[in-house]
C-alpha positions in Angstrom: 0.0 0.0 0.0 2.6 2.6 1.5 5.2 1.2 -1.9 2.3 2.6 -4.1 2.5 6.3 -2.7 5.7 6.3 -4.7 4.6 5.8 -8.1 4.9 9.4 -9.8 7.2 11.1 -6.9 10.9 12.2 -6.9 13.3 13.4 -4.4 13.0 16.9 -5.9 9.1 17.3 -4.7 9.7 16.3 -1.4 10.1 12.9 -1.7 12.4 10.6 -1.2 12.4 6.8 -2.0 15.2 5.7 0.1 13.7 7.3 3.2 10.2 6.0 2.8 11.2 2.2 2.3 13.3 2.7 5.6 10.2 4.0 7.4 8.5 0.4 5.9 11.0 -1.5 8.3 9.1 -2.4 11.8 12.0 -2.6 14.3 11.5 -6.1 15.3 12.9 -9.0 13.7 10.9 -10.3 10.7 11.5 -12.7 8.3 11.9 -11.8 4.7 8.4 -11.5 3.0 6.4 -11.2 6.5 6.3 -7.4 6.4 2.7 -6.3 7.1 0.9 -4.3 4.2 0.2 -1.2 6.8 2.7 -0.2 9.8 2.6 2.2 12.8 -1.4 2.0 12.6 -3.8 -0.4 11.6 -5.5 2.7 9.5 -3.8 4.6 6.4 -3.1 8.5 7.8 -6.2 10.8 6.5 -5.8 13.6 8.6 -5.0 16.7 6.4 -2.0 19.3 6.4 -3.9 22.2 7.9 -5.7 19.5 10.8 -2.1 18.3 11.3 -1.2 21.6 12.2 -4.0 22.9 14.1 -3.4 19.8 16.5 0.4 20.1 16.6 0.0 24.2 17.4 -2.8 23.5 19.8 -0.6 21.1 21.8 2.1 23.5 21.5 0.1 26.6 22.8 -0.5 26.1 26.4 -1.1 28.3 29.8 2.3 29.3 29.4 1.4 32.1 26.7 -0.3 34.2 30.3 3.6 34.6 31.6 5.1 35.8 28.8 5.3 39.3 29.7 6.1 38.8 33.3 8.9 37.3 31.5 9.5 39.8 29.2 9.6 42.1 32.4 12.1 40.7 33.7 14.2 39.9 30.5 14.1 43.2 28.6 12.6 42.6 25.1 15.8 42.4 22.8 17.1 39.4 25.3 13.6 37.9 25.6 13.8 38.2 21.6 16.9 36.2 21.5 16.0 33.7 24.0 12.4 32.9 22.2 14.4 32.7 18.8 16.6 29.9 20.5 14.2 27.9 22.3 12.0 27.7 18.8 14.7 26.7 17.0 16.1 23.9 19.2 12.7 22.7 19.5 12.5 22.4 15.8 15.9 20.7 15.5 14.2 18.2 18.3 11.6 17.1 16.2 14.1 17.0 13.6 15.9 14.5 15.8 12.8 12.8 16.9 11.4 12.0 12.8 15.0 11.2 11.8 15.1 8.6 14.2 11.3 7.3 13.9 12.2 6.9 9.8 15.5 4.9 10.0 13.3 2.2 12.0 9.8 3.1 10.5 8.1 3.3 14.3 6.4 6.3 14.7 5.2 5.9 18.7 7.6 7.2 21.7 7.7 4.4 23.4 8.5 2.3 20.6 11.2 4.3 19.7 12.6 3.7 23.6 12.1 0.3 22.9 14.3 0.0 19.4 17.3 2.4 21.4 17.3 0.8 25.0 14.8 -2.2 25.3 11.7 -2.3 27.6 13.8 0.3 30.2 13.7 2.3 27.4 10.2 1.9 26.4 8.7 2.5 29.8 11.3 5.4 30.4 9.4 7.4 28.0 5.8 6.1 28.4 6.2 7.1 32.2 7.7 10.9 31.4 5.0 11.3 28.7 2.5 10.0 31.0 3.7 11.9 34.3 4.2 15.3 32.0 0.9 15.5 30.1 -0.8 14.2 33.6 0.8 17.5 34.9 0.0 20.1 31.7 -4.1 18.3 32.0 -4.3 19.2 36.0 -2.7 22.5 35.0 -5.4 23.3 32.5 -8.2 22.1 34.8 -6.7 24.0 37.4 -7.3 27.4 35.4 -10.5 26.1 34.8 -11.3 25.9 38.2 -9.9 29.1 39.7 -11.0 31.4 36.7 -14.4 29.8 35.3 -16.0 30.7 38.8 -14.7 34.3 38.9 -15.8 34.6 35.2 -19.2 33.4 36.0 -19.5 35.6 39.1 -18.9 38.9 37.4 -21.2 37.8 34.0 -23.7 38.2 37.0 -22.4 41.3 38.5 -21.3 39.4 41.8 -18.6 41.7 43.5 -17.2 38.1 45.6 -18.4 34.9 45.5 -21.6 34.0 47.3 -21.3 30.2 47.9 -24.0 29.0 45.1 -22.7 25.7 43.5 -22.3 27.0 40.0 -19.6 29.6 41.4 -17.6 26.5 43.1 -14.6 25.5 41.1 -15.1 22.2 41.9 -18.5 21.6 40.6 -17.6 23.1 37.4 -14.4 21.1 36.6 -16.3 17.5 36.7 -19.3 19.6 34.7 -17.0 20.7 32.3 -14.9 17.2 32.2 -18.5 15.1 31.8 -20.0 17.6 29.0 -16.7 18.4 27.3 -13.5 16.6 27.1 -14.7 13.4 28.2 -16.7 13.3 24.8 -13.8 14.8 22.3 -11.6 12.3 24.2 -13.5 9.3 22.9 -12.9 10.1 19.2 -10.8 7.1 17.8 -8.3 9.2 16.3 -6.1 12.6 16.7 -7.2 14.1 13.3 -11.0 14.2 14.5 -9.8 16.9 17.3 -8.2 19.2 14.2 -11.8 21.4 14.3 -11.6 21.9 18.0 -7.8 22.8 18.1 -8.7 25.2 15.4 -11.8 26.6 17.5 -9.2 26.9 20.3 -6.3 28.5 18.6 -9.1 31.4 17.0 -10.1 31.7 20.9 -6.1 32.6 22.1 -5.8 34.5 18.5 -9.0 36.4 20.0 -6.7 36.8 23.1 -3.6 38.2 21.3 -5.7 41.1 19.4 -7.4 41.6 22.9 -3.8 42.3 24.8 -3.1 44.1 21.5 -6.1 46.5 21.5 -5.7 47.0 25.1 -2.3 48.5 25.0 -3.7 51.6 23.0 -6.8 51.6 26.0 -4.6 51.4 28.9 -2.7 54.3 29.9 0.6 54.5 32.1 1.1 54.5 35.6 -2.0 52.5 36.1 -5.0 54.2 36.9 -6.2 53.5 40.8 -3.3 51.0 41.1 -2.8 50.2 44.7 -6.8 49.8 45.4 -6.6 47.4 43.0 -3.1 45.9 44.0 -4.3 45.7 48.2 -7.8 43.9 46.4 -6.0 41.6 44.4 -3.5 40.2 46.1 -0.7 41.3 43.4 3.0 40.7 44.3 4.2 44.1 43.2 4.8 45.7 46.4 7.8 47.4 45.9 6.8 48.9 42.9 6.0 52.3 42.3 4.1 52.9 39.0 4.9 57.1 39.6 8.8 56.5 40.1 10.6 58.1 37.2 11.4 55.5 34.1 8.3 53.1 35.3 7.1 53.1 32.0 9.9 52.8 29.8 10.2 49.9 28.5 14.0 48.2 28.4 15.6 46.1 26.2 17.8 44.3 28.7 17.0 43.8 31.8 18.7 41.3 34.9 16.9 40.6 38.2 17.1 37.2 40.2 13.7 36.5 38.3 15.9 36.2 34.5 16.5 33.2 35.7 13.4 31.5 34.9 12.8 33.0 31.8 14.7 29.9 30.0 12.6 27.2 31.2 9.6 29.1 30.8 9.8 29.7 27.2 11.3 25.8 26.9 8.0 25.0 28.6 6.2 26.6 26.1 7.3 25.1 22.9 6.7 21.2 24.6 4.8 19.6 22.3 7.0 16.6 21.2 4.6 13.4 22.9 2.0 15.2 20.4 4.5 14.7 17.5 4.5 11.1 16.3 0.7 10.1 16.8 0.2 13.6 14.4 2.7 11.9 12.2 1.1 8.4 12.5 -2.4 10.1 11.0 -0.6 12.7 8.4 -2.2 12.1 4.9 0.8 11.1 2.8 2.8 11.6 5.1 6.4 11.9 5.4 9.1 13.1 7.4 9.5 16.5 5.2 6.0 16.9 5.4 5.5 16.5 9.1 8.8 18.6 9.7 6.6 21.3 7.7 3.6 20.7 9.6 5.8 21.1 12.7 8.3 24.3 11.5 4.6 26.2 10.7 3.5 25.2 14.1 6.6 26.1 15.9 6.2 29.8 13.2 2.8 30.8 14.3 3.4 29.8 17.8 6.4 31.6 17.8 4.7 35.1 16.5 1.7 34.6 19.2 4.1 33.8 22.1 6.1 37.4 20.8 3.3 39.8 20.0 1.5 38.4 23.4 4.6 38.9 25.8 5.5 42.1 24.1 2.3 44.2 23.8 1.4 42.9 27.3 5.0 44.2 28.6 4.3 47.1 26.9 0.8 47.9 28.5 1.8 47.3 32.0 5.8 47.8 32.1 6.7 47.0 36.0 3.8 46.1 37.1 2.7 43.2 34.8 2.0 40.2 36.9 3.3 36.4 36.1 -0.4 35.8 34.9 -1.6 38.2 32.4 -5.4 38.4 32.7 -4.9 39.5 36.5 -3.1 42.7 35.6 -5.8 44.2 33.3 -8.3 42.6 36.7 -6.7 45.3 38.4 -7.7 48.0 36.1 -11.1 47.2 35.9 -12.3 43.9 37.7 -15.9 43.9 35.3 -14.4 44.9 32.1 -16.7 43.2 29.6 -13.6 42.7 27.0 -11.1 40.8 29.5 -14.0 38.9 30.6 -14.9 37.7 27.2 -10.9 37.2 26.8 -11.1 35.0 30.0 -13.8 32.8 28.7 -12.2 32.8 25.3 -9.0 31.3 27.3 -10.7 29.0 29.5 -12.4 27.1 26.3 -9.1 27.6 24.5 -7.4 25.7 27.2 -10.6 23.1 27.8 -10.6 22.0 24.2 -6.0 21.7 24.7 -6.8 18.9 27.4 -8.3 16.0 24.8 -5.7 16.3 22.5 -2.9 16.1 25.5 -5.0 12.9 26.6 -4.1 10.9 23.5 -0.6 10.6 24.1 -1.1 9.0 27.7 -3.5 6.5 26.6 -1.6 5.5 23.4 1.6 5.1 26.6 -0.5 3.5 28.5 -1.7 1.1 25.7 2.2 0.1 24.6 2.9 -0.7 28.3 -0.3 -2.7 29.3 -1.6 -3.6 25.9 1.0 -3.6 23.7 0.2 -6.6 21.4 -3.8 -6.2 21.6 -5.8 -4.6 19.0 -8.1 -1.6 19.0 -11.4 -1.9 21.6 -13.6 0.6 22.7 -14.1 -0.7 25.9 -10.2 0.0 26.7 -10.3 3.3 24.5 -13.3 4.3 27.0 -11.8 3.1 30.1 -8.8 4.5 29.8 -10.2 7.7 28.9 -12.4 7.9 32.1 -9.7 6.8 34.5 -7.0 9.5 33.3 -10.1 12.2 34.0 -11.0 10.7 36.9 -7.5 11.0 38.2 -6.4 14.2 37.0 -10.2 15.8 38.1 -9.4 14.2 41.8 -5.7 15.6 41.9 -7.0 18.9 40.8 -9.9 18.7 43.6 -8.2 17.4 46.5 -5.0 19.0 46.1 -4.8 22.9 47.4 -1.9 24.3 45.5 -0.1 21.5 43.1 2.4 24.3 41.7 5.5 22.7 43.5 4.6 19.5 42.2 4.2 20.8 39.2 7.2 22.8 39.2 9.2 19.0 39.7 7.0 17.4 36.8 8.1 20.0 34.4 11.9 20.3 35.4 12.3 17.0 34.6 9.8 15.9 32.2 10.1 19.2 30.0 13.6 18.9 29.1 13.4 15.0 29.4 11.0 15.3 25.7 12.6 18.6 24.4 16.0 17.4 24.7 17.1 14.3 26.3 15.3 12.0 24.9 15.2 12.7 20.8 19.1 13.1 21.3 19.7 10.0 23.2 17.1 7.8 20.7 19.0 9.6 17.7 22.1 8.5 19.0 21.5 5.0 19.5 18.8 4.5 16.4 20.7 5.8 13.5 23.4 3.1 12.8 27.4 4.4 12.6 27.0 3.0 9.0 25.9 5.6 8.3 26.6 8.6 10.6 29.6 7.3 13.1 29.4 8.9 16.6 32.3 11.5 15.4 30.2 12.9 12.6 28.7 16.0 13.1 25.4 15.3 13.4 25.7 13.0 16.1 27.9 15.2 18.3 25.4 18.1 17.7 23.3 15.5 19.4 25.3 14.7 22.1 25.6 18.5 23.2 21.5 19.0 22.2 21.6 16.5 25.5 23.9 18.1 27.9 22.3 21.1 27.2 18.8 19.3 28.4 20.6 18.1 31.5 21.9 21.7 32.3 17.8 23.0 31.7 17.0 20.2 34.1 19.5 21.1 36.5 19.2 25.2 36.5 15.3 24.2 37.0 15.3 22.0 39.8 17.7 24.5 41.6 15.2 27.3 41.1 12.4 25.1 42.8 14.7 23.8 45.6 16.0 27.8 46.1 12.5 28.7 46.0 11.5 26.1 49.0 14.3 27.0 51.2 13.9 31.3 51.0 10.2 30.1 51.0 9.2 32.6 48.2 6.5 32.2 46.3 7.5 32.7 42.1 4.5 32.0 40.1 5.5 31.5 37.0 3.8 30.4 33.6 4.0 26.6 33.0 3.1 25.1 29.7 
């Protein structure tokens, strides 16, 4: 079936025939003439090009894009510039590694790939990470969800605090909102179905960007009625003085003990590589130049939200921008019609993320516990409903999860950015053909050190952070 694709294509449109019979080879040992007439799936890819990238961008985009200004704040933008140019690039050299490797062995599945480089260690190495990390980014969206869907509801009613009824109690509305929502668009059979949602979503945070945009011109410098607003909201600005001389310039450089974090911030933000290889797996025609476009337009139109977000934002509120976004312009006016819309407009932006994070766990889930069993609904459903039943109890029962968080995503983050394509490339692509000298392999070899240093300079933040017992809220993915 695949062989057929190449009837009538040449290296110089984008294909190329040595590559796509490599990507025909399972990685375990078959005899000659047993080679099954599909591989990777039991179903030829149909989803389109646009789908494939309204997926890949939606998995990309995450809560993250609400501290980009407080990191811009505490960058300057020229260095903030540089820094987001960096982290989008190595995360498209990532992929790079991860497709390279998944065509020499034709296995387009995470685990799989673990499997082929290091065995079953290496298979449940990654299922675990991708399971523990997108665990971690579902809570965190149900957790925005549950702090801002009752605040939004309470001032669509004019409510100036919350009065106790059930539909203004975050808890209520998470399981609502899991039962009517994602519990449904998680039950679609395959990634591509979820292409018209992540599209609805990404218009919702494009409807967020022109927001922040339009705002900037509304907004006027110092902040009007700041500190009534600061004392009622709780803000963590209180050494700022938004009359001081030079509050509202903006600077290009900037270094504080917070320019620190800025680094795994924005790496956080571009995590979308568990996403990666099931959007591949159910790309129409697909090969590894085409998913590489699908993921380089991705990693493009995230890149231009993530800048024009964090810069008119940084812009708009200077100093006194807080590490999430929405709360600043709260403190201007706590019932402005606009941000509220922009609120809901995030909250279903984020709702409709958490299905398309969910596939990757079950498909880890599936390799470890079902590995050599076909497709069935009833496992499909079941593990559906016990990943939300999970993630909707962690997110009720636990208070504040952001240190445990903060530990998920120092060491899963870079663990799938970095670590983990670099260490599979290395060990997948024989010395045949590129020995561990060449080039390639060595940029590879540095690609994961420089993980490893993320995932130390992380972890030092958090443990810094518990023993001067200050509290940095930053924006996680």
């Amino acid at each position: 079936m695949e062989l057929q694709k190449m009837n009538g294509h040449t290296k110089e449109d984008g294909f190329d025939p040595i590559d796509a019979l490599a990507e025909q080879e399972e990685f375990l040992p078959h005899k000659p003439g047993a080679k099954k007439e599909t591989h990777f799936t039991d179903f030829e890819g149909k989803t389109s090009f646009g789908m494939s990238i309204f997926n890949l961008s939606n998995a990309i985009m995450g809560s993250g894009i609400l501290g980009l200004a407080y990191a811009m704040s505490n960058t300057g933008i020229l260095l903030f510039i540089i820094l987001l140019v960096c982290i989008a690039l190595l995360s498209a050299y990532s992929i790079h590694l991860l497709l390279k490797s998944a065509g020499v062995v034709g296995i387009r599945a995470y685990e799989q790939l673990g499997n082929r480089a290091f065995g079953r260690p290496g298979k449940m190495l990654a299922a675990i990470i991708i399971t523990v990390h997108n665990i971690g980014a579902m809570s965190s969206y149900l957790f925005i969800v549950k702090s801002e869907l009752p605040l939004v509801i309470q001032a669509f009613f004019g409510k100036q605090e919350n009065t106790g009824e059930w539909f203004l109690n975050g808890n209520y509305l998470i399981i609502i909102v899991s039962v009517l929502i994602i519990f449904p668009l998680a039950l679609m059979k395959h990634l591509g179905y979820l292409g018209y949602t992540s599209g609805f979503s990404l218009s919702c945070m494009v409807f967020f960007l022109i927001s922040v945009i339009y705002k900037k011109f509304n907004i006027l410098c110092p902040l009007v009625d700041y500190h009534h607003h600061h004392n009622s909201t709780g803000a963590d600005h209180d050494s700022v003085d938004p009359t001081a001389d030079g509050f509202c310039d903006s600077k290009l450089f900037t270094m504080n003990p917070q320019t620190a974090y800025t680094i795994p911030i924005l790496a956080f933000a571009f995590v979308c590589h568990p996403e990666v290889l099931p959007i591949y797996t159910e790309l129409r025609n697909a090969t590894k130049k085409r998913m590489q476009n699908v993921a380089n337009i991705s990693i493009l139109a995230m890149f231009v939200m993530y800048l024009l977000t964090a810069l008119f934002g940084y812009l708009t509120f200077y100093g006194a921008v807080e590490s999430e976004l929405l709360h600043t312009y709260i403190r201007v006016d706590p019932l402005d019609v606009l941000i509220l819309c922009v609120r809901l407009a995030v909250l279903v932006a984020v709702t409709l993320t958490v299905p398309v994070v969910l596939f990757p766990i079950r498909k880890a889930l599936l390799q470890i516990l079902f590995a050599d069993k076909p497709f069935h609904w009833v496992r499909h459903i079941g593990i559906a409903f016990g990943l939300l039943f999970v993630v909707n109890l962690l997110v009720i029962l636990v208070p504040s999860i952001r240190d445990i968080f903060g530990i998920i995503g120092a060491t899963s983050a870079p663990s799938l950015i970095f670590i983990l394509p670099a260490i599979f490339y290395i060990r997948i692509v024989p010395e045949d053909q590129e020995p561990l000298c060449s080039r390639s392999k060595i940029q590879a070899i540095c690609f994961a050190a420089l993980g490893f240093v993320f995932m130390v300079m992380s972890l030092s933040f958090i443990i810094i952070d518990w023993v001067t017992g200050e509290s940095r809220s930053v924006g996680g993915h």
